[in-house]
C-alpha positions in Angstrom: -12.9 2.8 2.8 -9.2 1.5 2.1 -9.0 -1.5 0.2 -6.4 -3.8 -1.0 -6.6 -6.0 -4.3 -3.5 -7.6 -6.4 -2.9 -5.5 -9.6 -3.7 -8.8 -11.9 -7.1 -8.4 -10.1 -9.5 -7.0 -12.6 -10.7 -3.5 -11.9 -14.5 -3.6 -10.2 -16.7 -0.2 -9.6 -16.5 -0.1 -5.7 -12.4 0.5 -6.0 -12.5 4.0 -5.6 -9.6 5.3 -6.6 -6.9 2.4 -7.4 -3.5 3.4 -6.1 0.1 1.2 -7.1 2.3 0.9 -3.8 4.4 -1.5 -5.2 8.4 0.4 -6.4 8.4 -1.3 -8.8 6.0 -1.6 -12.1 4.1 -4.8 -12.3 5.1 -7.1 -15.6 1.7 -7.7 -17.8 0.1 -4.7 -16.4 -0.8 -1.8 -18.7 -1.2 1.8 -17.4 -4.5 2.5 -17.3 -5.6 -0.6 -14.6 -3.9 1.8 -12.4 -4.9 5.5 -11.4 -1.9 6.9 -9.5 1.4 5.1 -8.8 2.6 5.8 -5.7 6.2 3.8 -5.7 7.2 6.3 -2.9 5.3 5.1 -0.2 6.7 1.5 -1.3 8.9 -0.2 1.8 12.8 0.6 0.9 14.9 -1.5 -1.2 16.5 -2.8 2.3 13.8 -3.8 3.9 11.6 -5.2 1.2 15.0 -7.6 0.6 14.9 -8.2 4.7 11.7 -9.2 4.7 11.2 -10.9 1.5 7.7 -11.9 2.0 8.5 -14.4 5.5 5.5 -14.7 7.3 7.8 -15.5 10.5 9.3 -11.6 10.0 5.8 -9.5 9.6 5.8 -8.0 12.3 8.9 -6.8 12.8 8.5 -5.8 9.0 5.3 -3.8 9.8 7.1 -2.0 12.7 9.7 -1.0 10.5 8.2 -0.5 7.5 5.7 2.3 9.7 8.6 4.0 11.2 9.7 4.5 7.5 6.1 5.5 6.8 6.4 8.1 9.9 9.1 9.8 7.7 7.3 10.0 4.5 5.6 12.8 3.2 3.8 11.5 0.4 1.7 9.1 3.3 0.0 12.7 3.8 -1.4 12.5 0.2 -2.3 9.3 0.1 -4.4 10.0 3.7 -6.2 12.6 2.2 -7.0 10.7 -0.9 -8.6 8.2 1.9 -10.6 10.8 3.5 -12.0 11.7 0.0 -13.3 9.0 -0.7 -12.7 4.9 -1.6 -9.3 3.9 -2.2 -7.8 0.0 -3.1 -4.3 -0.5 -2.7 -2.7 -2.1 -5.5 0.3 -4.8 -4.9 2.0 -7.4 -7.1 3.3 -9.8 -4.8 1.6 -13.2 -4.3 2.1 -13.7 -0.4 -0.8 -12.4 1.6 2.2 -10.8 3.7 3.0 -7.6 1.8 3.2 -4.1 2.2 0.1 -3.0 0.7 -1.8 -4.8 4.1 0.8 -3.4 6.2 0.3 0.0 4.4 -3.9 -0.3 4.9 -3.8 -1.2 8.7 -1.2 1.8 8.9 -3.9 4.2 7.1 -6.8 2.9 9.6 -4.7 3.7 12.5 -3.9 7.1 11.1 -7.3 8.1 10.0 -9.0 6.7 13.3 -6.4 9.3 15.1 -7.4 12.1 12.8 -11.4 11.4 13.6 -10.6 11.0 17.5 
């Protein structure tokens, strides 16, 4: 199961494994409230400034943001980590519109492909 939880969130037992997909480190957050950071799989630099959270651009930010995905290599690692077992995405931003949801919904469709 993916899951997806702000980082200021305190840790709970059924988050699995709890991955950072934010580029950048959280302020206030110390090390170990995270397992693995994964800043690679993070939007770029240009489109996280494009998109800057407007809920009026999410789509077009999740079509984007997945054809940057579709290039990525470390998705592949972060896929298996999902098959393994529980996984919560970790993300900083306030808006319910952020990359880690876009990044979850882009797993699930992934995964489902892989089962058949």
């Amino acid at each position: 199961m993916i899951k997806v939880k702000r980082v200021y969130d305190p840790p709970e037992p059924g988050d699995g494994l709890r991955v950072l997909v934010d580029r950048l480190w959280p302020r206030g957050v110390r090390r170990d409230a995270v397992d693995i950071w994964m800043r690679e799989v993070a939007p770029s630099d240009e489109l996280r400034r494009w998109f800057s959270h407007d809920p009026a651009k999410w789509e077009e930010f999740k079509a984007r943001y997945w054809r940057e995905l579709d290039e990525n290599p470390k998705v592949e690692e972060l896929l298996r980590l999902a098959e393994r077992g529980d996984v919560t995405l970790l993300y900083a931003a306030r808006s319910p519109y952020n990359n880690a949801v876009a990044l979850k919904e882009y797993l699930e469709r992934r995964l489902a492909e892989r089962r058949g």
